[in-house]
Structure formats: C-alpha cells, structure tokens
Backbone bond lengths (Angstrom), bond angles and torsions (degrees), N, CA, C in turn:
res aa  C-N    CA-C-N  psi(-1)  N-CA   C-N-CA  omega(-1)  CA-C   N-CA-C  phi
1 X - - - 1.448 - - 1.534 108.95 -
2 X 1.328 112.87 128.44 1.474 112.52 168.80 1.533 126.61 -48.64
3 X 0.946 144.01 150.87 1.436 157.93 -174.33 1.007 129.83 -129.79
4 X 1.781 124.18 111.80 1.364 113.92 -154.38 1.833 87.76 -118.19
5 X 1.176 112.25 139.89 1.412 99.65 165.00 1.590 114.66 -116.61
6 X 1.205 125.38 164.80 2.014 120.45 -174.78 0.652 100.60 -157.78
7 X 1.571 96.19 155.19 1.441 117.71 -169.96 1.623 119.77 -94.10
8 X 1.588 111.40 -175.94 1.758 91.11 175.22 1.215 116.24 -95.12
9 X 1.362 108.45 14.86 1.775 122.70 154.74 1.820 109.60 -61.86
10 X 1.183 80.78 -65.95 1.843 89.04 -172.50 1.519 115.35 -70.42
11 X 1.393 117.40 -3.32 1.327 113.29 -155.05 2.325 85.56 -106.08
12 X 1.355 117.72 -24.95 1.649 138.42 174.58 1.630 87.63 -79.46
13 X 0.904 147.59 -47.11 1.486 147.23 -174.89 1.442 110.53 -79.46
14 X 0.598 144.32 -30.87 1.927 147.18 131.74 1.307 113.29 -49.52
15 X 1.523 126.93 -36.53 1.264 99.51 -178.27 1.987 108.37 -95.26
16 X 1.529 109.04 -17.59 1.122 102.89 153.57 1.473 141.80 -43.91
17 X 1.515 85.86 -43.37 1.892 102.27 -180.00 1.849 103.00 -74.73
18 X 1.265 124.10 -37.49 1.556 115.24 -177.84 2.007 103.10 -71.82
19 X 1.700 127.69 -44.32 1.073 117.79 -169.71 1.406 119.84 -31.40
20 X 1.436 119.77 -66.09 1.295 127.99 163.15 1.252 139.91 -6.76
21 X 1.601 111.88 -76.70 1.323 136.93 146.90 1.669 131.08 -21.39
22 X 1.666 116.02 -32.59 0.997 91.01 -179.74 1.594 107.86 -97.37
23 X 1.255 108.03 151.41 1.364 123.23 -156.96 1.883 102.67 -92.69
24 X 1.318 120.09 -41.85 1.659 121.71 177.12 1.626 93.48 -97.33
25 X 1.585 83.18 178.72 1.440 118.28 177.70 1.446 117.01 -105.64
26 X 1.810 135.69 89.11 0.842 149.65 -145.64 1.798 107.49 -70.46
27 X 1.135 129.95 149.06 1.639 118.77 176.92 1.424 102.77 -89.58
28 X 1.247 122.54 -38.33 1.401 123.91 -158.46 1.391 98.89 -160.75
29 X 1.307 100.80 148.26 1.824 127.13 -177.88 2.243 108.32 -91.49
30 X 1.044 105.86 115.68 1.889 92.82 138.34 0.763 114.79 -150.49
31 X 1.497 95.43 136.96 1.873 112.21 -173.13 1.701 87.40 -109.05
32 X 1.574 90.08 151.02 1.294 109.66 177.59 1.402 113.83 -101.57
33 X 0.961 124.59 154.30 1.775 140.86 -147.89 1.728 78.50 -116.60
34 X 1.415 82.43 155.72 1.439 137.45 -73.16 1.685 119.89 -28.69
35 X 1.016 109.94 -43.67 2.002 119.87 -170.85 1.380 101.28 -41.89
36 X 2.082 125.18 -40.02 1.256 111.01 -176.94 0.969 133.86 -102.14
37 X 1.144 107.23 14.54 1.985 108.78 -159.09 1.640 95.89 -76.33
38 X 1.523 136.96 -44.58 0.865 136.30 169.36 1.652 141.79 -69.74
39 X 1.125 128.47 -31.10 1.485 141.18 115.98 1.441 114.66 -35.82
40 X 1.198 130.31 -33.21 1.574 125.29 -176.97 2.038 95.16 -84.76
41 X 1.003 91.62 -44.64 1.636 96.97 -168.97 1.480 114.24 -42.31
42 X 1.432 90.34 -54.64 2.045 121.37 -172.26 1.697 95.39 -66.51
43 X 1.448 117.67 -21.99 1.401 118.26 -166.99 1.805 98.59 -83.41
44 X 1.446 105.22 -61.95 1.311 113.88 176.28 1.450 115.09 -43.44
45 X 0.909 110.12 -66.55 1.871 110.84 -171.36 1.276 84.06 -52.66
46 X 1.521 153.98 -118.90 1.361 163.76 153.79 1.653 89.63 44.30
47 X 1.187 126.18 -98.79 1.380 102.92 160.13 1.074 172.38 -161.30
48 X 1.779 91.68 115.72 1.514 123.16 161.39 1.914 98.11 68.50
49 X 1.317 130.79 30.31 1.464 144.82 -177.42 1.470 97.28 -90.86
50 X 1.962 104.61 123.96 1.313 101.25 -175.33 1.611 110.85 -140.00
51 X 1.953 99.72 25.27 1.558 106.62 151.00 1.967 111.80 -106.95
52 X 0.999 129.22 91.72 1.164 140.28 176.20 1.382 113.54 -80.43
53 X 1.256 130.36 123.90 1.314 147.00 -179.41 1.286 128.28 -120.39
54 X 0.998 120.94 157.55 1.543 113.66 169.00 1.669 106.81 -142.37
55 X 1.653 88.30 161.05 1.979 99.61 -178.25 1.279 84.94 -135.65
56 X 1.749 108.89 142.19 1.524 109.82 160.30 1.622 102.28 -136.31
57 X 1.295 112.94 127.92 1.546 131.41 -173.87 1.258 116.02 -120.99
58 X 1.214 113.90 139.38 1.543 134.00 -167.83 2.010 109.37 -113.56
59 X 0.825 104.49 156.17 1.592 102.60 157.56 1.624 108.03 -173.61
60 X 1.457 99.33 117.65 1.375 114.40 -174.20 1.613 123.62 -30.23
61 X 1.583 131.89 120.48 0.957 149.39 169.78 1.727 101.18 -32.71
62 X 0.935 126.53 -47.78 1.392 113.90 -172.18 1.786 85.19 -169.26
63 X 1.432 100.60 143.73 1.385 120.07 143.77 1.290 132.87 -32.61
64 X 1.455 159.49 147.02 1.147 122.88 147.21 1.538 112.30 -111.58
65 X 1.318 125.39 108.14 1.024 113.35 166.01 1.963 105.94 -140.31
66 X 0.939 103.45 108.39 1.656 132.13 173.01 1.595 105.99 -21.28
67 X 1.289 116.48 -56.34 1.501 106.54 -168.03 1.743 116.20 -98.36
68 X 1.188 108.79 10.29 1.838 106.62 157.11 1.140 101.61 -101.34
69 X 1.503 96.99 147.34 1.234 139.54 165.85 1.159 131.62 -42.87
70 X 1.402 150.69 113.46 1.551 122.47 -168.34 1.309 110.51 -62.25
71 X 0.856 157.23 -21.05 1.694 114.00 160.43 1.266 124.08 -86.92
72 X 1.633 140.07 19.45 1.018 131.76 109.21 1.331 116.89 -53.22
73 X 1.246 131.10 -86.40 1.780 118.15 -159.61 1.960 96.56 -25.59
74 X 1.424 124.90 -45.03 1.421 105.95 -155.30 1.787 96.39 -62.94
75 X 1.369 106.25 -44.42 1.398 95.91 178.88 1.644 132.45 -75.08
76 X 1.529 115.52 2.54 1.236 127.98 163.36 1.896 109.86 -71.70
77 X 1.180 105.24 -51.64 1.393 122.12 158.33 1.915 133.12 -12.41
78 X 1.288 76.06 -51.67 1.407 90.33 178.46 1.808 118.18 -115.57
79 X 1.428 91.63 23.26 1.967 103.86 152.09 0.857 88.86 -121.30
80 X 1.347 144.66 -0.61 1.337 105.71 165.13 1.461 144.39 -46.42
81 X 0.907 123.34 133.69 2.310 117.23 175.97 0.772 118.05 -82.68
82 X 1.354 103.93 112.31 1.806 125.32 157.39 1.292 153.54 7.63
83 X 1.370 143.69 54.09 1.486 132.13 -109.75 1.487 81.47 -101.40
84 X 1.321 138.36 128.96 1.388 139.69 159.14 1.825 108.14 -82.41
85 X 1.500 111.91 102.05 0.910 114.25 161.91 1.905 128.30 -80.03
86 X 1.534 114.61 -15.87 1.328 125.50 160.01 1.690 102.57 -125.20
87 X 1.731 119.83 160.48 1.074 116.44 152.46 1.751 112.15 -177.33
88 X 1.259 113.71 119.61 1.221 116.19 167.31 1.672 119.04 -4.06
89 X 1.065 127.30 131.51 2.171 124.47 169.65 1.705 86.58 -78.53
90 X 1.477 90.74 140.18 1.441 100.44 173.14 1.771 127.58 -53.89
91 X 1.224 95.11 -7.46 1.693 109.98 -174.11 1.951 110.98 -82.96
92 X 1.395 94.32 -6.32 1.483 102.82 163.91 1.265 144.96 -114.77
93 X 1.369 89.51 8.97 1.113 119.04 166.48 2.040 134.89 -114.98
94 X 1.278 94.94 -26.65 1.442 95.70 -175.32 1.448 98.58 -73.58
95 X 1.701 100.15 146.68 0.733 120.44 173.54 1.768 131.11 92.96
96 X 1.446 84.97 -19.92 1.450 102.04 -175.09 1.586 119.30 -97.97
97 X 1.757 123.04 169.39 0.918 89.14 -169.95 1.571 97.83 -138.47
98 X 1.543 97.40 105.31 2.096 129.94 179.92 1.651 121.01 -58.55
99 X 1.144 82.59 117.88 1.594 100.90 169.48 1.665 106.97 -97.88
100 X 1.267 108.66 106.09 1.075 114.65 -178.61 1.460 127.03 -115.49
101 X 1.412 105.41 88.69 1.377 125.68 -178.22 1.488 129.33 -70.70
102 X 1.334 114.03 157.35 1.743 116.73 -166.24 2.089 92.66 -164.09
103 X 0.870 124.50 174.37 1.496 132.85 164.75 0.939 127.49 -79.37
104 X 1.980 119.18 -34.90 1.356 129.44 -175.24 1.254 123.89 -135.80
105 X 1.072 153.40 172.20 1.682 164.96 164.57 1.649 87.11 -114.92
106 X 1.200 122.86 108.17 1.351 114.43 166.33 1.648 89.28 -105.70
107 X 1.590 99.49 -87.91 1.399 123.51 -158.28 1.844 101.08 -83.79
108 X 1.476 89.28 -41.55 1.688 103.59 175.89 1.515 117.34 95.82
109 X 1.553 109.85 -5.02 1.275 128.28 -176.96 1.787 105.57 -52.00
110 X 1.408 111.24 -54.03 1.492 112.26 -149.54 1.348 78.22 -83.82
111 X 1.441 132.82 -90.17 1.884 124.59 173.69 1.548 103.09 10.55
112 X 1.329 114.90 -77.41 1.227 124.56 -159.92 1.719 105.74 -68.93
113 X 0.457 129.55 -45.11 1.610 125.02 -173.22 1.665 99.31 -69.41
114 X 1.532 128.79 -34.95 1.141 130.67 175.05 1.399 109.71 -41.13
115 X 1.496 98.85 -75.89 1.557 129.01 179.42 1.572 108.10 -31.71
116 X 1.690 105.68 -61.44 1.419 96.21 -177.29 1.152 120.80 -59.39
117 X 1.395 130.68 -39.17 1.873 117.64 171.45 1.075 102.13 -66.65
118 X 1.396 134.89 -19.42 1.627 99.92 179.98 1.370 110.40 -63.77
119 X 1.546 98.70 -42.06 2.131 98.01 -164.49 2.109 90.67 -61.89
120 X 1.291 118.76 -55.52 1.576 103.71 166.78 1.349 130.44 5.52
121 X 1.861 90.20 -69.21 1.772 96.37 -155.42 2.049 79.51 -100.44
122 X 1.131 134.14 56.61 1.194 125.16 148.50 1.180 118.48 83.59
123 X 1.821 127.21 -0.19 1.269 129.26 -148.23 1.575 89.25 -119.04
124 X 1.536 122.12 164.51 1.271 133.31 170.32 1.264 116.97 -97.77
125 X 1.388 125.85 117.99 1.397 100.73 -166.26 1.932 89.67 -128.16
126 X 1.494 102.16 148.55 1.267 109.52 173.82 1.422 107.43 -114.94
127 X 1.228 133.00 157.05 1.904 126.31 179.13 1.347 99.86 -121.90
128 X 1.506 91.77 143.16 1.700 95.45 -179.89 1.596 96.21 -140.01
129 X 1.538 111.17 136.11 1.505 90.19 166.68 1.665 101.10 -141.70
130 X 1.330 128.30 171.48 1.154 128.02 157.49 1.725 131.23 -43.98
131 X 1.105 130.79 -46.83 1.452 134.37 163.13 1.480 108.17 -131.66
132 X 1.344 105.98 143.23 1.660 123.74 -172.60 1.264 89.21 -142.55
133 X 2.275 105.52 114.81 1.326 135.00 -175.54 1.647 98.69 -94.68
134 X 1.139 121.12 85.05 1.919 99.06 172.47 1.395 101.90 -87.17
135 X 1.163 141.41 64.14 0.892 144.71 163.11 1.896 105.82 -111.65
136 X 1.476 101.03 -39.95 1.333 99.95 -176.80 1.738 110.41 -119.81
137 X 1.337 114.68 20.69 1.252 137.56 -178.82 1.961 106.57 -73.65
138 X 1.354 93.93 102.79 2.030 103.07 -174.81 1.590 93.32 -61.20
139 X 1.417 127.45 -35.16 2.177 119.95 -131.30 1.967 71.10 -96.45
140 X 1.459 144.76 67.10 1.367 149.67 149.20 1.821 82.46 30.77
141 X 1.296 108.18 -148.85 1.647 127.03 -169.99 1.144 120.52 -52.62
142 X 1.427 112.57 3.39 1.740 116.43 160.07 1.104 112.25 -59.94
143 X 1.315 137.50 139.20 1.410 137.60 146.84 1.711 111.93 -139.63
144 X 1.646 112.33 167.07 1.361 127.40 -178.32 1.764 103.83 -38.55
145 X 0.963 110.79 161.65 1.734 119.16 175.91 1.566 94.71 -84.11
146 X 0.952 137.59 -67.90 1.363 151.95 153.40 1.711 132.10 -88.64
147 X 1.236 122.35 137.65 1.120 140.91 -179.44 1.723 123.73 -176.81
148 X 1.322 101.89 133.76 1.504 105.76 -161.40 1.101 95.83 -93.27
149 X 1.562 151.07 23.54 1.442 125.74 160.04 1.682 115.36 -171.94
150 X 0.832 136.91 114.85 1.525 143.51 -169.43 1.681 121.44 -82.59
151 X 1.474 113.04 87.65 1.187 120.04 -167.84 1.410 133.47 -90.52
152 X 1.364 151.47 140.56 1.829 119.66 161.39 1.606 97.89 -109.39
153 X 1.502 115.99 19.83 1.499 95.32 173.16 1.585 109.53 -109.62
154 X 1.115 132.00 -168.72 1.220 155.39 -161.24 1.741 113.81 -119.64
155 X 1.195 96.65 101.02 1.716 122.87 -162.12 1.352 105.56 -86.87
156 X 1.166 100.40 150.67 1.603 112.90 176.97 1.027 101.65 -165.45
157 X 1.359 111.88 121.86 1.698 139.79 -164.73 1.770 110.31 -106.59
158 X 1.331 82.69 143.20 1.819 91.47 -172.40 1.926 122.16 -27.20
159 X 1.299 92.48 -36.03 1.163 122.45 -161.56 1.550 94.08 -77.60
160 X 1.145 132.87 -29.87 1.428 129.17 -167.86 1.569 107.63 -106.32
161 X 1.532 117.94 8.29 1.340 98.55 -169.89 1.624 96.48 -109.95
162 X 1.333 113.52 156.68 2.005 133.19 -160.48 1.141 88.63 -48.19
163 X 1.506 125.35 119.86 2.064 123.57 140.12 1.067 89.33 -73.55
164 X 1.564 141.91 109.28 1.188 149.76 175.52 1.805 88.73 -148.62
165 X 1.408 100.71 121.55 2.018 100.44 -176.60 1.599 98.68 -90.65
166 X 1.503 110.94 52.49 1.425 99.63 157.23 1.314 96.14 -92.75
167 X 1.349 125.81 170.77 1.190 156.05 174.23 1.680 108.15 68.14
168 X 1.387 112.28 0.86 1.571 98.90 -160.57 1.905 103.89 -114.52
169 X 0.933 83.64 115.23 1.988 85.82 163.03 1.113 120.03 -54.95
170 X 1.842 111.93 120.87 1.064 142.09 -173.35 1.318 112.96 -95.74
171 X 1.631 134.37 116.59 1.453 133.83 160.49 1.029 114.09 -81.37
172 X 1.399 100.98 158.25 1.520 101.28 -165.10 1.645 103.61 -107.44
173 X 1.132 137.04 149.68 1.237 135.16 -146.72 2.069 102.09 -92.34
C-alpha cells in the first residue's frame, strides 16, 4: 500500500479546506480517540465549540472461533461489534446536533458505530474526517458528511511520526 506522510502544513490545509463546507452550526463535538482528538482539537478552536466530547471504540482483534479458516476468521473479524470502551450518557447528546470527528474513513466501521449511538441516544450526528479511503470503505455508498481529501494510500500524520532525537542535532544549552 502506498504511504503518504504530512506535514503540519498540510495537515492546517485540510482543515482549512473542511471549515467552509460545513453548512449548520454544530451543538457539540466527539472526536474519537486516538485518529481525532487532534483534527477534532484544530476543529474546535477554529470553531469556537465549547462542548467537547470524546468516543473510544474497540473491535476485537480476531474472532475466536477454532474451526474457520483464516480467511474466514479475517472476514469474521470485521462483523465483529464494537466494544465502546468510552462514550458520551445519552443526556448529552439528545437533541443536539454532533460533529463527530476521527482522522480517517478507512473501513468506516469505528465512525460508523459512533454515529449510530449518537442517532440512538437522540442526537444528530454528522462525521467529518480528514481523509475518506472508499477504496476500503465496508458501509457501500456511505461516506463521511465531510472530509477534506480522498485517499487509497496509507497516511501518517505529523502527529504519528517517532520524536525519537535520532538524526537530529542537539544544542547544547
């Protein structure tokens, strides 16, 4: 898979290009951990949003069931259900209307499972993320409400690459 990496030039230039776009005035933010907290952050300040939330979602590494085959288990894998290890009480959400941010549209699974408890607990939720892959997107002609850029490679954001001080010249104080 190709590999794109960006900078925090390009990563302010995506969120420039989504500000625009959204058409309402959101009540409340959740960004999903980890991919959104930072895209959600740059989103919030931008604008001026001062119910901030978070969702954190799981979905089991593998199935276990002994007598499929691995390439069934991979495709058991991905029915798997959603384990919400964080999530908004529905009382902060109904009624309101959620921007619910993440970094990517890969598969769309975790987005999507977000989204659906929001509409659940009564709330409107729209998804926005920085790149939306329909290439590897399961929900067919679903896609994000917003997203600033349409990718099939494999991203890696400023934020994810090693602070490790190899290679970098050190002054001495």
């Amino acid at each position: 898979m190709r590999r794109e990496v960006l900078t925090w030039n390009d990563v302010e230039q995506l969120i420039d290009h989504l500000i625009p776009q959204f058409e309402v005035e959101f009540d409340a933010m959740v960004m999903i951990t980890h991919g959104g907290i930072i895209p959600g952050g740059l989103l919030a300040e931008a604008l001026k949003m001062s119910i901030i939330l978070t969702a954190s979602v799981d979905f089991p590494a593998e199935l276990e069931y002994e007598s499929l085959k691995e390439k069934e288990k991979d495709k058991s894998r991905l029915l798997a259900w959603p384990k919400f290890l964080q999530f908004p009480e529905d009382h902060l959400l109904r009624n309101r209307r959620i921007l619910v941010v993440d970094d990517v549209w890969g598969s769309g699974r975790t987005i999507t499972a977000v989204k659906n408890r929001i509409t659940g607990a009564g709330g409107i939720p729209y998804t926005c993320v920085l790149h939306f892959n329909p290439y590897r997107n399961l929900f067919g002609t679903a896609r994000p409400d917003y997203y600033a850029a349409i990718t099939d490679a494999y991203i890696v954001y400023p934020w994810e690459i090693s602070r490790g001080t190899q290679g970098l010249i050190l002054g001495g104080l």
